[in-house]
N, CA, C and O atoms as a MOPAC input file, in Angstrom:
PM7 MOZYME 1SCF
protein

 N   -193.18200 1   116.18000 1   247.30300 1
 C   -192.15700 1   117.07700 1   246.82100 1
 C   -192.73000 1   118.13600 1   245.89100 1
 O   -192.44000 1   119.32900 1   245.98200 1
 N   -193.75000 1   117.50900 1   244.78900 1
 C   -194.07500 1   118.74200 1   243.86400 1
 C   -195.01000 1   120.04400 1   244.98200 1
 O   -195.27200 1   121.19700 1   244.64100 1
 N   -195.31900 1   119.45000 1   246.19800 1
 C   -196.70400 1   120.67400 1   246.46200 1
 C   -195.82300 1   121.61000 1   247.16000 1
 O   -195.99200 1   122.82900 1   247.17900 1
 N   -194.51300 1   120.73200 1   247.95100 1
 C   -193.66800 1   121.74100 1   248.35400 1
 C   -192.95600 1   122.59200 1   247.07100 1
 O   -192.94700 1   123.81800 1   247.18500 1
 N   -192.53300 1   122.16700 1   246.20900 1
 C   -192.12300 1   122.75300 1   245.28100 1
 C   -192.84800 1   124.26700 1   244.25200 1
 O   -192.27400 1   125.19000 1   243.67500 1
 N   -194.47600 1   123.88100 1   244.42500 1
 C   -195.14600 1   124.78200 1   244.45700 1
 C   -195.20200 1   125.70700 1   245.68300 1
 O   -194.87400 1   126.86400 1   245.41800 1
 N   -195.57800 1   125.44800 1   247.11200 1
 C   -195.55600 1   126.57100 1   247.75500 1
 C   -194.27900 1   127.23900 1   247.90600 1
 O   -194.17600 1   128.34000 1   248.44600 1
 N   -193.30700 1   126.58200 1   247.43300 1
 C   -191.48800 1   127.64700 1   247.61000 1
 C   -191.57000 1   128.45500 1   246.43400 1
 O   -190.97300 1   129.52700 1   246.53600 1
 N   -192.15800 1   128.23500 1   245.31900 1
 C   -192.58200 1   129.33600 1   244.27300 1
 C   -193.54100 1   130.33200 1   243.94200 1
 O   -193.56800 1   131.24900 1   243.12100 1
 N   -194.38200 1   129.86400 1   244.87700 1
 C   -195.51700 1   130.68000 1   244.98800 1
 C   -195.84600 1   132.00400 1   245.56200 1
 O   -196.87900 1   132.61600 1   245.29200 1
 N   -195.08100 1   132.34600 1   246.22700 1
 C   -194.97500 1   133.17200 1   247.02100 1
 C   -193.31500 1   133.86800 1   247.49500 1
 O   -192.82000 1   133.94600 1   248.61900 1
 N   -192.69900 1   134.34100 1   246.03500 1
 C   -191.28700 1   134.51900 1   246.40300 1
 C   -191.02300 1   135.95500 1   246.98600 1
 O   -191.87400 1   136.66300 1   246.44900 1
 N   -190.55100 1   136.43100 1   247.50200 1
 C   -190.01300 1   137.85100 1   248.43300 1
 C   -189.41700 1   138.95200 1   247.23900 1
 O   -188.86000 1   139.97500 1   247.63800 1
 N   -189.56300 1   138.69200 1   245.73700 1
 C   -189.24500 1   139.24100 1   245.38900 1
 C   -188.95900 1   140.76800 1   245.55200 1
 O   -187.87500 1   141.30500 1   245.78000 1
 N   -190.15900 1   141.32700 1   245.38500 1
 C   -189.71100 1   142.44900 1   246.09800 1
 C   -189.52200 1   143.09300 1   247.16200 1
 O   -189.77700 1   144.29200 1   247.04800 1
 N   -189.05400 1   142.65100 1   248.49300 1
 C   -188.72300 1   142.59700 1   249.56300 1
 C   -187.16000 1   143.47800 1   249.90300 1
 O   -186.24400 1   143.23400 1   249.11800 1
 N   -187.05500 1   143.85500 1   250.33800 1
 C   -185.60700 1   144.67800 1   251.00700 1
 C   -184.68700 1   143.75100 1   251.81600 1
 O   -183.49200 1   143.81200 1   252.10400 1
 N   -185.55100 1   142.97500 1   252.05000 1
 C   -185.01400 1   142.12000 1   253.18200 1
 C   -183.89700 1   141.49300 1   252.62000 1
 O   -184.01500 1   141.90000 1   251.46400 1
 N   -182.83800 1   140.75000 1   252.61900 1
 C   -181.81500 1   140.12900 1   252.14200 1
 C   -181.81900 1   138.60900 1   252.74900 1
 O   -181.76600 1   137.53100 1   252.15800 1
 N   -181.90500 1   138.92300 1   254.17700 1
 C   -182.10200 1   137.48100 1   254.43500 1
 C   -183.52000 1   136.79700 1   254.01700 1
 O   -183.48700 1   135.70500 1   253.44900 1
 N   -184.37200 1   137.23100 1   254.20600 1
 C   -185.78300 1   136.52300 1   253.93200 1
 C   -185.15200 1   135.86500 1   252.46900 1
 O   -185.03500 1   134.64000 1   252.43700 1
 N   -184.73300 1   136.68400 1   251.22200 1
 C   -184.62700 1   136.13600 1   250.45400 1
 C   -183.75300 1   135.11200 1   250.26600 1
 O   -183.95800 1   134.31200 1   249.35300 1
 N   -182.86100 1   135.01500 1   250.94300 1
 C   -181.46000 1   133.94600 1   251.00800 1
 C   -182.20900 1   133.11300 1   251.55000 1
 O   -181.78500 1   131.96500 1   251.41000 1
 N   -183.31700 1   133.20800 1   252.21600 1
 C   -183.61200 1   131.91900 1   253.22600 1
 C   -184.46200 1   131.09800 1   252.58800 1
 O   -184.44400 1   129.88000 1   252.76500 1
 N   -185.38200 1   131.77700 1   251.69000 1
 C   -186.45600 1   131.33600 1   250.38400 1
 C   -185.73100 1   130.77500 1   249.29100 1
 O   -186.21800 1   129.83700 1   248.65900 1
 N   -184.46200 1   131.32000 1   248.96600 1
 C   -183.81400 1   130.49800 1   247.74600 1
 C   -182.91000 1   129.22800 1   248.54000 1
 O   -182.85700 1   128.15800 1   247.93400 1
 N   -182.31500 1   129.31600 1   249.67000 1
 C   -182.43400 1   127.91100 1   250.15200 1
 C   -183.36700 1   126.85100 1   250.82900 1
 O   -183.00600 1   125.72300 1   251.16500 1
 N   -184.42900 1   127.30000 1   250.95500 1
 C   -185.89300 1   126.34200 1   250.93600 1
 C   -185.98000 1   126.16700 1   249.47700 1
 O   -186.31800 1   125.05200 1   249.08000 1
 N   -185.77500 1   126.92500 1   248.76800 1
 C   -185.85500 1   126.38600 1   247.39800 1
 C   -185.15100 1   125.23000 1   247.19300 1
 O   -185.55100 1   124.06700 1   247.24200 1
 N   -183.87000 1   125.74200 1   246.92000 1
 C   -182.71500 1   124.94600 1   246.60300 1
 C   -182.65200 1   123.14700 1   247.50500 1
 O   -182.28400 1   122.03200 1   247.13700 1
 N   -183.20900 1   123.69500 1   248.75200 1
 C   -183.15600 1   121.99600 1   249.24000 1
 C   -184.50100 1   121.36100 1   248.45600 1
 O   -184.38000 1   120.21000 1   248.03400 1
 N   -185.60900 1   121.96500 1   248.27000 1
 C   -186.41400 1   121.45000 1   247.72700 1
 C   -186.38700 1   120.73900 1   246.81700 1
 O   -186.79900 1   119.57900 1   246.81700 1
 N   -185.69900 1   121.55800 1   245.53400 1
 C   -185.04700 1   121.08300 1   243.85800 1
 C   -184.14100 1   120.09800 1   243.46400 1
 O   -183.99000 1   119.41300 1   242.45200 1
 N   -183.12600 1   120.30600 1   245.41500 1
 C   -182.07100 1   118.95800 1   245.36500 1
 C   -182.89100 1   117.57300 1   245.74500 1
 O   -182.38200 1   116.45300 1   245.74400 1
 N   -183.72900 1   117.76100 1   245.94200 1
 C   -184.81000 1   116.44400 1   246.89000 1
 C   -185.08200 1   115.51700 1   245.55900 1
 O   -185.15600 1   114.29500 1   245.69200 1
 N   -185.18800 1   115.96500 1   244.63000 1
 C   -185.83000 1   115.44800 1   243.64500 1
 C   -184.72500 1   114.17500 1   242.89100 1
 O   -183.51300 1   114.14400 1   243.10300 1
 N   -185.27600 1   113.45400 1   242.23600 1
 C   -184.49300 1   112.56200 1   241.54600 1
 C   -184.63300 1   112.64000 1   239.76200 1
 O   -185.78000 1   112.74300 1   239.32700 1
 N   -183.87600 1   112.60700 1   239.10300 1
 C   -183.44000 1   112.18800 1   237.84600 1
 C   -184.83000 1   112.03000 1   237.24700 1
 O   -185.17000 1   113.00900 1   236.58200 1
 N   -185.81700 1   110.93500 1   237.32400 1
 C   -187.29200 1   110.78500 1   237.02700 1
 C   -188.51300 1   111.41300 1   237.41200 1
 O   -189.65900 1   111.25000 1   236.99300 1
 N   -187.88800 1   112.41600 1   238.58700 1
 C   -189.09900 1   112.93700 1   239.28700 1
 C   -189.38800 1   114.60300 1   238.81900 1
 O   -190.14500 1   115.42300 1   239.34000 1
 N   -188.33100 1   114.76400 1   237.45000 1
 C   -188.08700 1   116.63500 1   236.88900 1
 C   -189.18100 1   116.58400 1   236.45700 1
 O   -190.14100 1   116.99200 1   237.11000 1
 N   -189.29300 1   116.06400 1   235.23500 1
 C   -190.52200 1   116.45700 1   234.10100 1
 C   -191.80700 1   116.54200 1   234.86100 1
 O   -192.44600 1   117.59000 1   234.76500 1
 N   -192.35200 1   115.39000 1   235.74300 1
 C   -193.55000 1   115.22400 1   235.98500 1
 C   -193.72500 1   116.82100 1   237.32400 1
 O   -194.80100 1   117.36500 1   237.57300 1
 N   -192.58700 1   117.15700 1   237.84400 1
 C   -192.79900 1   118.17400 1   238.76000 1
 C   -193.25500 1   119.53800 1   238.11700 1
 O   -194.17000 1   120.30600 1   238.41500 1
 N   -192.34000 1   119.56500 1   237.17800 1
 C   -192.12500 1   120.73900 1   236.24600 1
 C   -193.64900 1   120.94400 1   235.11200 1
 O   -194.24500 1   121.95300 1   234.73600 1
 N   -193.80200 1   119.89300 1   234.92100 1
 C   -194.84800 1   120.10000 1   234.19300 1
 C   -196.27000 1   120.29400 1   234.97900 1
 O   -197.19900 1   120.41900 1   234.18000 1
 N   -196.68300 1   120.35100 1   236.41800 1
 C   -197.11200 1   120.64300 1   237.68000 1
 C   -197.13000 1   122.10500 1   237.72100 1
 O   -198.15000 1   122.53600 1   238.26000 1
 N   -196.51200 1   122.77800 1   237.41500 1
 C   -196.60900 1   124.11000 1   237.55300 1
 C   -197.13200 1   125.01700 1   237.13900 1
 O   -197.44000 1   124.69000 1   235.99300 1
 N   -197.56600 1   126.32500 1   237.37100 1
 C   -198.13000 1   126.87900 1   236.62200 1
 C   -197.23000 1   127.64700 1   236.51000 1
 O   -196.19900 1   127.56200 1   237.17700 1
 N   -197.56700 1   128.97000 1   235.22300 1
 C   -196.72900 1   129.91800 1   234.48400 1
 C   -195.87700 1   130.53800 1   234.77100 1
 O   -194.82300 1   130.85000 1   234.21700 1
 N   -196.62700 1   130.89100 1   236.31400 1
 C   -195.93400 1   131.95500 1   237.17500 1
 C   -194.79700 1   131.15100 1   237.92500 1
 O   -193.64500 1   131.58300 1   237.90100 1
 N   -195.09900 1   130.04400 1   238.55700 1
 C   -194.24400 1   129.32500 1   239.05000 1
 C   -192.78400 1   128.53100 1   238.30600 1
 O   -191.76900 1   127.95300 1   238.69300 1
 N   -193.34100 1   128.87400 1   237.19300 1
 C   -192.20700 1   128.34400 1   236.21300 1
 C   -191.17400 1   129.10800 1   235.93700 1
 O   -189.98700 1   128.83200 1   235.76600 1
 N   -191.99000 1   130.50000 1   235.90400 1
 C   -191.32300 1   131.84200 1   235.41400 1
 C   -189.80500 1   131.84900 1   237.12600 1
 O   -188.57800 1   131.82100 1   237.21900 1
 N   -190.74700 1   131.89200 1   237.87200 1
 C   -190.19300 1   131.99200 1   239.51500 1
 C   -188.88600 1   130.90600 1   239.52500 1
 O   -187.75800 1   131.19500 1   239.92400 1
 N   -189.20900 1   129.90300 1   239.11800 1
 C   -188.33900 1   128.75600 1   238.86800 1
 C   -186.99300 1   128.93800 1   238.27000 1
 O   -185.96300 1   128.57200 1   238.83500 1
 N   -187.03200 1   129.48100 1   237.17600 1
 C   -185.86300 1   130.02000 1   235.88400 1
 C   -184.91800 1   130.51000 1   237.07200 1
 O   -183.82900 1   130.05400 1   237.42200 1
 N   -185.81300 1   131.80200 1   237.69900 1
 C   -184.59000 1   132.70800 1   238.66600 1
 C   -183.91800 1   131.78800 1   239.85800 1
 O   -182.78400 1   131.90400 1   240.32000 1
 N   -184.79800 1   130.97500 1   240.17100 1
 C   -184.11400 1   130.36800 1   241.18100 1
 C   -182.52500 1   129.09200 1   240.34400 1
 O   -181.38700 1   128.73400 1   240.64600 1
 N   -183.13000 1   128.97200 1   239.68000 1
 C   -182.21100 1   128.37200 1   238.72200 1
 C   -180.80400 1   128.85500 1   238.70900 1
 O   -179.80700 1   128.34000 1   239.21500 1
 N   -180.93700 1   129.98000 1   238.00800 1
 C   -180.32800 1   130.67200 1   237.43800 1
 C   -178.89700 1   131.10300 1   238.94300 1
 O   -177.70400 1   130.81200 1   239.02500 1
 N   -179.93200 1   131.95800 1   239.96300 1
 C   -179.48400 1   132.02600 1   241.28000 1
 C   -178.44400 1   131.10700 1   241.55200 1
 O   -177.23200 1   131.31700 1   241.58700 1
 N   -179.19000 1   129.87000 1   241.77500 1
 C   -178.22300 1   128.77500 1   242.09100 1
 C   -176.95200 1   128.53200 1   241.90500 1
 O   -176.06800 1   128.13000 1   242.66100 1
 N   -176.98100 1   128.91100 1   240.48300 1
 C   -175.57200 1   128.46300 1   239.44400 1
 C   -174.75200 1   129.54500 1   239.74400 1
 O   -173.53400 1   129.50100 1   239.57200 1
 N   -175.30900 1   130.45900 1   240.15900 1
 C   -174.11500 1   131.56200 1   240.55400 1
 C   -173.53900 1   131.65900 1   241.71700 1
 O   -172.51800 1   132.26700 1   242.03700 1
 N   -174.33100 1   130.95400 1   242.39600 1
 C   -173.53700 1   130.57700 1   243.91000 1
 C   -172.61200 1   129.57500 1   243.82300 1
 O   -172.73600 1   128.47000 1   244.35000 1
 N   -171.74900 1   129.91900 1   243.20900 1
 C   -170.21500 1   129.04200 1   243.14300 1
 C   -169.20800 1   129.06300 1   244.67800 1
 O   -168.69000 1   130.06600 1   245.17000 1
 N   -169.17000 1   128.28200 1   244.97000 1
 C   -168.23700 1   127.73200 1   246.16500 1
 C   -166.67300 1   128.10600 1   245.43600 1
 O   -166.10400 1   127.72100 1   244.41400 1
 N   -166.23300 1   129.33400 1   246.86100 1
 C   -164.99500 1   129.62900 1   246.51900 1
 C   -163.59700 1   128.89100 1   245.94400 1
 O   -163.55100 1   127.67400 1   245.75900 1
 N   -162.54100 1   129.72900 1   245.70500 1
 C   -161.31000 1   128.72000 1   245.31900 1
 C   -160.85900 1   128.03800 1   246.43400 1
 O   -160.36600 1   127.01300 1   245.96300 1
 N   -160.73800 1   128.00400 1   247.64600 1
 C   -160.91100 1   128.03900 1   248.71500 1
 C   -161.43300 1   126.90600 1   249.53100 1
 O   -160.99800 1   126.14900 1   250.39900 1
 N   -162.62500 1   127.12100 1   248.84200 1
 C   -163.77400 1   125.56600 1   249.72700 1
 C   -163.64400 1   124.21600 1   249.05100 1
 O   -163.88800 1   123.97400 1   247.86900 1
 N   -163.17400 1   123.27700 1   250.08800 1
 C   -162.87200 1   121.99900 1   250.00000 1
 C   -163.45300 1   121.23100 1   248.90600 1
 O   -164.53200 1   121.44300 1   248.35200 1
 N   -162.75700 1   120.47600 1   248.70600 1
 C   -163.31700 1   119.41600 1   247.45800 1
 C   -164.89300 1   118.83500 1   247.56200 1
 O   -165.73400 1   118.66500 1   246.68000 1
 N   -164.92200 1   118.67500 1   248.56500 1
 C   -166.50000 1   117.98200 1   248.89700 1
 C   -167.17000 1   118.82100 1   248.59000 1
 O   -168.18900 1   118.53100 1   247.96400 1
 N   -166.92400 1   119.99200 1   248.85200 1
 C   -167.77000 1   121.94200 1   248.64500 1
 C   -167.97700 1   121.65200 1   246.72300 1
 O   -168.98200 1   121.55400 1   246.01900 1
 N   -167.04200 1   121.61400 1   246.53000 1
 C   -166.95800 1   121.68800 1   245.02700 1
 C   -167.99900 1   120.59500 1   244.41200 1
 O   -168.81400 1   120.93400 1   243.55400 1
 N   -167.93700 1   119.58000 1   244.78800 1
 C   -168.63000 1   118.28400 1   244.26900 1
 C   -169.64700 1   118.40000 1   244.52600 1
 O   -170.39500 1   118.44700 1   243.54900 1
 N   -170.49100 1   118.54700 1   246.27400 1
 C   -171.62100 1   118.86400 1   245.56000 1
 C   -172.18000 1   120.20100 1   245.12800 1
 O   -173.38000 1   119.95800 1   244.99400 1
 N   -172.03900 1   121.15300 1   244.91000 1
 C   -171.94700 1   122.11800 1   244.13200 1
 C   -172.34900 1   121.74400 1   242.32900 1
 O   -172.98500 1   122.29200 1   241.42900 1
 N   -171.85100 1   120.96700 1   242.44200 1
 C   -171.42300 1   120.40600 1   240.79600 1
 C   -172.82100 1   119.33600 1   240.90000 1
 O   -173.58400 1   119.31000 1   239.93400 1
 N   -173.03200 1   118.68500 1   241.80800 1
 C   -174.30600 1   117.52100 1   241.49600 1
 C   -175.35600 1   118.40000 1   241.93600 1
 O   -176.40500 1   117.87600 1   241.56300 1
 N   -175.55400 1   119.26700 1   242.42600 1
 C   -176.49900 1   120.39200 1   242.44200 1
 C   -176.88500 1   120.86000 1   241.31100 1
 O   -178.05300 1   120.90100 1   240.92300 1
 N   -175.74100 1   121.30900 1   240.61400 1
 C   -176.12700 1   121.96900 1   239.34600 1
 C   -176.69400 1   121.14200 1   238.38700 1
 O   -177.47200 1   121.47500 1   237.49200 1
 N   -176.27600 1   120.10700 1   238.62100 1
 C   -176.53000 1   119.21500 1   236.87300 1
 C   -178.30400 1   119.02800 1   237.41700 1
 O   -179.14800 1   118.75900 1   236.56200 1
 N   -178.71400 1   119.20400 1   238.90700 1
 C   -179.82300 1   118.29100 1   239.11700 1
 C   -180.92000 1   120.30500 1   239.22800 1
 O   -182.09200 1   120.43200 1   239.58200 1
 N   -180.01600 1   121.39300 1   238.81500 1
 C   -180.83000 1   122.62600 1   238.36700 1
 C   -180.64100 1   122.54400 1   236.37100 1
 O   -181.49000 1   123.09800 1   235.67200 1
 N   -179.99300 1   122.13800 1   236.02800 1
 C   -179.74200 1   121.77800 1   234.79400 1
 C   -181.00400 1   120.82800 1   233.94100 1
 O   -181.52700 1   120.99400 1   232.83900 1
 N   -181.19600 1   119.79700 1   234.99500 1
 C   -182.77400 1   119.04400 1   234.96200 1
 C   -183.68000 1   120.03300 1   234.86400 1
 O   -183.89300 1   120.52000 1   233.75400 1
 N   -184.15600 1   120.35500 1   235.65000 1
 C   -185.33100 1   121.59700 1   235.86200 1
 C   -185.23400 1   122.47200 1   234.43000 1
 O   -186.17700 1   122.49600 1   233.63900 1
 N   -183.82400 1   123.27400 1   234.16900 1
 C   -183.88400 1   123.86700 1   233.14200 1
 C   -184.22300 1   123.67100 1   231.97400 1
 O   -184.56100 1   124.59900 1   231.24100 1
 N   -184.18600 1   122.18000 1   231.51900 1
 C   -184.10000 1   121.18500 1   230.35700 1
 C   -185.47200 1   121.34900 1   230.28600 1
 O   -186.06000 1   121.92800 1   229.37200 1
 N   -186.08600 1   120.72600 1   231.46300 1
 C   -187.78900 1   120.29500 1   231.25000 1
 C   -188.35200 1   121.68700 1   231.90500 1
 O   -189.13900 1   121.34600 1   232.78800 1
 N   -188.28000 1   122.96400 1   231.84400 1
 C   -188.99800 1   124.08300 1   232.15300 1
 C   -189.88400 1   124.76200 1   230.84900 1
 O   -191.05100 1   125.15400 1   230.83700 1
 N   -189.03100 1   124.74300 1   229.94400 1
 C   -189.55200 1   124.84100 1   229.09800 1
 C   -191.39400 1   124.27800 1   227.96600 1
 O   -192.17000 1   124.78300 1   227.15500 1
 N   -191.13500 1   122.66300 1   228.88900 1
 C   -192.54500 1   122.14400 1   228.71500 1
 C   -193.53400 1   122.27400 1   228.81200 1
 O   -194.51900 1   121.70800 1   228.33700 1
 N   -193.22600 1   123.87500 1   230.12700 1
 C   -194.93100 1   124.38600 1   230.80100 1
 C   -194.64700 1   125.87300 1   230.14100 1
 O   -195.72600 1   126.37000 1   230.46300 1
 N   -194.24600 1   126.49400 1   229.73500 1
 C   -194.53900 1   128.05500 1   229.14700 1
 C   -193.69100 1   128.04700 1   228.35200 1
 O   -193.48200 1   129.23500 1   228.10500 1
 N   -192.80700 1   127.22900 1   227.55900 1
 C   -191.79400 1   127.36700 1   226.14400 1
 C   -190.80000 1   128.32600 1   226.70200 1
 O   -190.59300 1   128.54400 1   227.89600 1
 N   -190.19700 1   128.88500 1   225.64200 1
 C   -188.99500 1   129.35500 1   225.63000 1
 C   -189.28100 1   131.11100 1   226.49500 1
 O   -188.41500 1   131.84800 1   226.96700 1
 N   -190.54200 1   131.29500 1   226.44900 1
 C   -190.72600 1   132.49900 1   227.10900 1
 C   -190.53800 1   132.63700 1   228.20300 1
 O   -190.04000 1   133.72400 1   228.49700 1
 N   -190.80700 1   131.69800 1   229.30700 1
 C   -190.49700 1   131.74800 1   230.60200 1
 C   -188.92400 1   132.24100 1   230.97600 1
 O   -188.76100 1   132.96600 1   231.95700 1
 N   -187.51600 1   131.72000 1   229.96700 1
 C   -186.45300 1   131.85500 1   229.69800 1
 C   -186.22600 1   133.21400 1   229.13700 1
 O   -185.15900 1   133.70000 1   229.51000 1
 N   -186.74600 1   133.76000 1   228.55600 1
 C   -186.93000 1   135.29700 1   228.31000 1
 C   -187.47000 1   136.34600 1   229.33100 1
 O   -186.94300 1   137.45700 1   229.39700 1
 N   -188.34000 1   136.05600 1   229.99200 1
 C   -188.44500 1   137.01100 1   231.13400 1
 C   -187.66000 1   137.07300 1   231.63000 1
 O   -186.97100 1   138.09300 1   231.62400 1
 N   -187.36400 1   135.98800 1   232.32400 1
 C   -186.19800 1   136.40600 1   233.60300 1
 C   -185.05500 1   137.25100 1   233.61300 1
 O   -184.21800 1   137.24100 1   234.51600 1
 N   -185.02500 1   137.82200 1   232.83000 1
 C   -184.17400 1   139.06700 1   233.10800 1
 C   -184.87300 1   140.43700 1   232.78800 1
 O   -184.43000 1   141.52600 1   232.42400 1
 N   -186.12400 1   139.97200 1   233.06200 1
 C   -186.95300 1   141.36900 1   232.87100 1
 C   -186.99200 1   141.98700 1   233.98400 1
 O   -187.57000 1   143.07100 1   234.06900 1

């Protein structure tokens, strides 16, 4: 899980035009980040390097804003919600590999 977790950060489309490439990279992400378990954050997170950490925040961040409409079924909602708490992990222990700065770029 962590080496996949490195190559989905390693190489993000950031600056790309493309729209789908990038939707398709933040859900290779996103299944990646959900793979993980409760014990398996810190030791992944702390695996990373700077850049990948930095890369990480946005995907984070991304995530949480993809809120499932008023609309989409209860199950939509739920996991939605155990998604987040398990990008909430990541966020907690991101900080361990570049401090609070990594959390400051990302909106650079």
């Amino acid at each position: 899980k962590e080496e996949a977790l490195k190559a989905a950060l390693s190489t993000p489309p950031q600056l790309s035009k493309d729209k789908a490439l990038k939707d398709l990279n933040a859900k290779t992400v996103n299944s990646v980040l959900a793979s993980f378990k409760t014990d398996e954050v810190p030791k992944a997170v702390l695996s990373l390097d700077e850049q990948q950490a930095d890369v990480l925040v946005k995907y984070i961040y991304r995530g949480m804003s993809e809120v499932p409409s008023e609309r989409a079924i209860q199950a939509q909602r739920e996991a939605f919600a155990t998604f987040c708490n398990t990008l909430l992990l990541f966020h907690r222990e991101e900080p361990s590999t570049c401090g609070l700065a990594g959390i400051a770029r990302v909106p650079a």
